[in-house]
N, CA and C atoms as a LAMMPS dump frame, in Angstrom:
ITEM: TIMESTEP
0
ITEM: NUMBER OF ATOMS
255
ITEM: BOX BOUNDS ff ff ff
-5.0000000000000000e+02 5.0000000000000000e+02
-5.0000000000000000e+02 5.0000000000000000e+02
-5.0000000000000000e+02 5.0000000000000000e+02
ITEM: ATOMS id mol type element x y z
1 1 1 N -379.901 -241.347 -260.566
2 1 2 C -379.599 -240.729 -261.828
3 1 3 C -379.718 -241.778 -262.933
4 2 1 N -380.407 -241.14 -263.732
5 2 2 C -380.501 -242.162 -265.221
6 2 3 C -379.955 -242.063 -265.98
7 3 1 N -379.145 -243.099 -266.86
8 3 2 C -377.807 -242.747 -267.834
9 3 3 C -378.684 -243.004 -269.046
10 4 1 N -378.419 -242.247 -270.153
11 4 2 C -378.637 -242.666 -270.969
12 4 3 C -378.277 -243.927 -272.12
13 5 1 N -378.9 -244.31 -272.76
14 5 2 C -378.762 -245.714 -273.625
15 5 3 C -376.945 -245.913 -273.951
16 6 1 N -376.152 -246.473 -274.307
17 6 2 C -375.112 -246.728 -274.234
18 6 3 C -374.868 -246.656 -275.836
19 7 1 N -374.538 -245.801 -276.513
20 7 2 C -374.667 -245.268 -278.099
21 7 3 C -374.202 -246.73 -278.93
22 8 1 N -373.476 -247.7 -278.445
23 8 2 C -372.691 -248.561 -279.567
24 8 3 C -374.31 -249.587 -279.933
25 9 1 N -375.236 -249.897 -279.098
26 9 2 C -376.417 -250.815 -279.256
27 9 3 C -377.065 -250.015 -280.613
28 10 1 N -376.979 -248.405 -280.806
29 10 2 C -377.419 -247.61 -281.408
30 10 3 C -376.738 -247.852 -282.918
31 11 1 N -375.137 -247.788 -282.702
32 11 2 C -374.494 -247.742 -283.762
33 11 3 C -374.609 -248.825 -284.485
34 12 1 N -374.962 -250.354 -283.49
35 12 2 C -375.055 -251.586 -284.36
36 12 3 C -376.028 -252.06 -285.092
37 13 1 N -377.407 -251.011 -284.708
38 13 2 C -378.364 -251.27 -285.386
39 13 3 C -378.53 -250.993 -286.512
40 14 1 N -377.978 -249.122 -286.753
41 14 2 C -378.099 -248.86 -287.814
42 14 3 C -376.721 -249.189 -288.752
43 15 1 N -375.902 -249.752 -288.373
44 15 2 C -374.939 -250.585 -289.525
45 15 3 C -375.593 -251.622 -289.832
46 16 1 N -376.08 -252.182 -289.269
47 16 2 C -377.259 -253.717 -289.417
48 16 3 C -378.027 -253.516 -290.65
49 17 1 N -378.678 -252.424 -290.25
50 17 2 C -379.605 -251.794 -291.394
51 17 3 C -378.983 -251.684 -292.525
52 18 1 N -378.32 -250.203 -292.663
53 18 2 C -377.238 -249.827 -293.822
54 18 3 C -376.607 -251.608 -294.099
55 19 1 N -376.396 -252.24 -293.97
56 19 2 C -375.4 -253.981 -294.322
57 19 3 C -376.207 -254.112 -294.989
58 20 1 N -377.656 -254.203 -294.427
59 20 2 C -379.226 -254.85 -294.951
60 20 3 C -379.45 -254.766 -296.623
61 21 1 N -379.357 -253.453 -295.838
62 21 2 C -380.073 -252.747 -297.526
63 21 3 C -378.696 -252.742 -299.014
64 22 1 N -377.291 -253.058 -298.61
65 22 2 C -376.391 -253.045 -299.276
66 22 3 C -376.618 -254.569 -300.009
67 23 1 N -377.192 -255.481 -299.114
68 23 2 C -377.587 -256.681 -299.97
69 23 3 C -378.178 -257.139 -301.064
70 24 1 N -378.934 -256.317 -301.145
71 24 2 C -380.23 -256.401 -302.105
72 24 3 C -379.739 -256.691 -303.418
73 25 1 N -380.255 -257.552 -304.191
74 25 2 C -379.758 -258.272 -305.523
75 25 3 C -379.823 -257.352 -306.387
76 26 1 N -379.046 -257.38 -307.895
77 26 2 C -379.619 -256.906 -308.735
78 26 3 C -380.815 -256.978 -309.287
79 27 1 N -381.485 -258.045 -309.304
80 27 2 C -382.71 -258.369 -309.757
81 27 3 C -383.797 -257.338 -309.128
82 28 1 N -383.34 -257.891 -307.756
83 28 2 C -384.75 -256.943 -306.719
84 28 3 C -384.452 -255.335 -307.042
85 29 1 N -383.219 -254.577 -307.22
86 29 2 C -382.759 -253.544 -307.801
87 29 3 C -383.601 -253.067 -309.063
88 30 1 N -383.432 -254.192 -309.981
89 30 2 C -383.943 -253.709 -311.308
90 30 3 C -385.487 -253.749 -310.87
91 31 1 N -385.811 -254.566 -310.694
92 31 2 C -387.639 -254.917 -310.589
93 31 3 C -388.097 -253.595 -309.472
94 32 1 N -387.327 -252.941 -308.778
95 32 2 C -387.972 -251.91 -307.9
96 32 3 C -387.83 -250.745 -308.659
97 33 1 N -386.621 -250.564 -309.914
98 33 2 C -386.575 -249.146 -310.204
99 33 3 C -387.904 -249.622 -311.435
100 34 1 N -387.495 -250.483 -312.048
101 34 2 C -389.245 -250.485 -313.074
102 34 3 C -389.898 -250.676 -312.401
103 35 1 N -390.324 -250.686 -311.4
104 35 2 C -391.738 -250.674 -310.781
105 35 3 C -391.846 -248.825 -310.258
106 36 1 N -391.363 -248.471 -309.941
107 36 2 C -390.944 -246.629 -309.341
108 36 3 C -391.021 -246.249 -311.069
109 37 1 N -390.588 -246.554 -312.319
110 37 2 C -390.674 -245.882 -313.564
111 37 3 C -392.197 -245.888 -313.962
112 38 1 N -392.586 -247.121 -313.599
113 38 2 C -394.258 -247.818 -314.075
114 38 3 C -395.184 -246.456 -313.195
115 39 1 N -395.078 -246.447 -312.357
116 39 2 C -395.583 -245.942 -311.144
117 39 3 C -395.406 -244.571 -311.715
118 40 1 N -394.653 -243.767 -311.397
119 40 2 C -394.35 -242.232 -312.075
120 40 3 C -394.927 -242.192 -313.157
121 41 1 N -394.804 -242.953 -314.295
122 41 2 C -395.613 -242.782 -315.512
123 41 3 C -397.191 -242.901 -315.286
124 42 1 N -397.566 -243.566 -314.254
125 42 2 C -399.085 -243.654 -314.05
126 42 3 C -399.056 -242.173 -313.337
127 43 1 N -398.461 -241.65 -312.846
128 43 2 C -398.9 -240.336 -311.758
129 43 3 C -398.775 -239.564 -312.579
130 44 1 N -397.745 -239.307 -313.47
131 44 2 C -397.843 -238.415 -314.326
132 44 3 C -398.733 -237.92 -315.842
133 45 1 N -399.272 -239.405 -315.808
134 45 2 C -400.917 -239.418 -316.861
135 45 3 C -402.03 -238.727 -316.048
136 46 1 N -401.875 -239.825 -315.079
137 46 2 C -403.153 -239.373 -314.083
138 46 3 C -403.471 -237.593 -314.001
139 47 1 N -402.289 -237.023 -313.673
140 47 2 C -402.172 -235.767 -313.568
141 47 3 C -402.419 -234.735 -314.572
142 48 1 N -401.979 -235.587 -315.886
143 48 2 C -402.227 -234.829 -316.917
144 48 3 C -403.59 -235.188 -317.58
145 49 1 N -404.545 -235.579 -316.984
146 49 2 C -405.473 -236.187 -317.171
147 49 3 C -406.914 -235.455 -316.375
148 50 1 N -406.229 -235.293 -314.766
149 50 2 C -406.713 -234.466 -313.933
150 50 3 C -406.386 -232.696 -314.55
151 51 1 N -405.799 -232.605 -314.997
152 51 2 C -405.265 -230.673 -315.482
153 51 3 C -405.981 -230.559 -316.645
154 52 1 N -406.71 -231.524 -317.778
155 52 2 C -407.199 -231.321 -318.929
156 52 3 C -408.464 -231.13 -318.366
157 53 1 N -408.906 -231.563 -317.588
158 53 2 C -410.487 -231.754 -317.422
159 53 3 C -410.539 -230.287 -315.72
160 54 1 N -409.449 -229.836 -315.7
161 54 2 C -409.384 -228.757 -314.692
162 54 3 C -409.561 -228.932 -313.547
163 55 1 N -409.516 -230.349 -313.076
164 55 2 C -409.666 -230.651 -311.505
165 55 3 C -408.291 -230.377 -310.675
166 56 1 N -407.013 -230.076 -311.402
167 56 2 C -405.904 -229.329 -310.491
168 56 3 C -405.827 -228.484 -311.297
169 57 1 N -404.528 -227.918 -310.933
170 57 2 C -403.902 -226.557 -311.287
171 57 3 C -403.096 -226.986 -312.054
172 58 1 N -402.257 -225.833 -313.277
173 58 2 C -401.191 -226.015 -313.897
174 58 3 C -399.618 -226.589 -313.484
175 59 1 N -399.795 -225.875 -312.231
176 59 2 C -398.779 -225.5 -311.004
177 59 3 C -398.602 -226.829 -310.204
178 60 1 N -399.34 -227.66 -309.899
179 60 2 C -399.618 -228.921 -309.223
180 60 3 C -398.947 -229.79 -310.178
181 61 1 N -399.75 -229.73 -312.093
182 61 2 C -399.197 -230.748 -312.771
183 61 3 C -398.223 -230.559 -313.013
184 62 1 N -397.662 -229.367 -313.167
185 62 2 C -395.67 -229.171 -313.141
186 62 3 C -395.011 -229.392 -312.223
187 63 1 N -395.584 -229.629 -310.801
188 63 2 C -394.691 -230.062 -309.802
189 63 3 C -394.577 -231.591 -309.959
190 64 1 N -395.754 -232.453 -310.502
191 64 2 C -395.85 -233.856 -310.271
192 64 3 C -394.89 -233.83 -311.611
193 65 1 N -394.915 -233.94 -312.722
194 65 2 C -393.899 -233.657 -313.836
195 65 3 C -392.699 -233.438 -313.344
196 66 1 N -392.19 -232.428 -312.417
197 66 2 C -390.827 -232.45 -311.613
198 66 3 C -390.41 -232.961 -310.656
199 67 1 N -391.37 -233.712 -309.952
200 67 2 C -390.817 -234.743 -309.28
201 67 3 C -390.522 -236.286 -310.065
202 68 1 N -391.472 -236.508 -311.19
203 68 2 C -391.598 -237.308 -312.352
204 68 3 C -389.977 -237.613 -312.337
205 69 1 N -389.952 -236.361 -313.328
206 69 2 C -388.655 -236.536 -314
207 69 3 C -386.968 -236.55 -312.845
208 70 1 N -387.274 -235.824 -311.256
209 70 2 C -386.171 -236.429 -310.533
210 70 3 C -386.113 -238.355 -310.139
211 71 1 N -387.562 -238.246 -310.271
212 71 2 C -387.416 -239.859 -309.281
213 71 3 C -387.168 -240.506 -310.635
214 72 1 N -387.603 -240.83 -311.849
215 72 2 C -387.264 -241.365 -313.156
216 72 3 C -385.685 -241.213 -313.473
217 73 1 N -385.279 -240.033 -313.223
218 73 2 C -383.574 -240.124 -313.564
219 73 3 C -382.928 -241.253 -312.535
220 74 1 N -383.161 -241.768 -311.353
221 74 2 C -382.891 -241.751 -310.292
222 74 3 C -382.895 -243.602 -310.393
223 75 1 N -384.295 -243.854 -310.981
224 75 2 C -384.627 -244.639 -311.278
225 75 3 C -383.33 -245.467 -312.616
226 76 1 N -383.481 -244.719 -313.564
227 76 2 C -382.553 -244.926 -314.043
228 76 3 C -381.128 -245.589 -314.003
229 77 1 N -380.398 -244.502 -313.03
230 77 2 C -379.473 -244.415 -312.651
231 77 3 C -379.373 -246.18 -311.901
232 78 1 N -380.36 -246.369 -310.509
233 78 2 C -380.416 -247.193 -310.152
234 78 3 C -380.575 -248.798 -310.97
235 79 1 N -380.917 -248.755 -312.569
236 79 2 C -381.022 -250.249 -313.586
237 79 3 C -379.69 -249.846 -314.213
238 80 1 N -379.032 -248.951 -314.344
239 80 2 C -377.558 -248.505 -315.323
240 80 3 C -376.544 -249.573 -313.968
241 81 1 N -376.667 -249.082 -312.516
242 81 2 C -375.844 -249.716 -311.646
243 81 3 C -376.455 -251.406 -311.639
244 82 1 N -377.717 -251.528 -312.162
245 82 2 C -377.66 -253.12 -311.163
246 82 3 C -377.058 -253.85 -312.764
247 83 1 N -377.067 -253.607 -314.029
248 83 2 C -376.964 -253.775 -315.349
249 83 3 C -375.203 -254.186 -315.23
250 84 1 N -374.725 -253.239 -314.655
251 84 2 C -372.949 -252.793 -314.347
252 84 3 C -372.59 -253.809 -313.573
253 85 1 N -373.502 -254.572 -312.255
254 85 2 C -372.502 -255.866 -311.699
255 85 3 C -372.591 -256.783 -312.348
């Protein structure tokens, strides 16, 4: 009979992880959400760029626009917290 993996090797990894990622500087914080703002603003030209000349749909450039504007708030949110330590 084969036992399965012993869950705590499981549990220590992903606290390892989650520790990991709790490290991360403000700096590297700020420089990743402006780089994710830079980035969205290029997808969201691009798009509106692609919908003028009719190579997507209306429907496509309002979804990239609404994902735009969740990951940009988000973004946000994330330089308001690294600004705050």
């Amino acid at each position: 009979m084969v036992r399965p993996p012993a869950p705590f090797p499981r549990i220590v990894a992903l606290a390892s992880m989650l520790l990991a990622g709790c490290g991360r500087t403000s700096a590297k914080q700020t420089h990743e959400a402006a780089e994710a703002l830079r980035s969205w603003s290029a997808t969201v030209e691009l798009a509106e760029k692609a919908r003028a000349r009719g190579a997507v749909s209306e429907r496509f450039a309002e979804q990239v626009r609404r994902a735009a504007a969740e990951e940009h708030a988000k973004a946000e949110a994330t330089l308001r917290e690294a600004r705050g330590r």
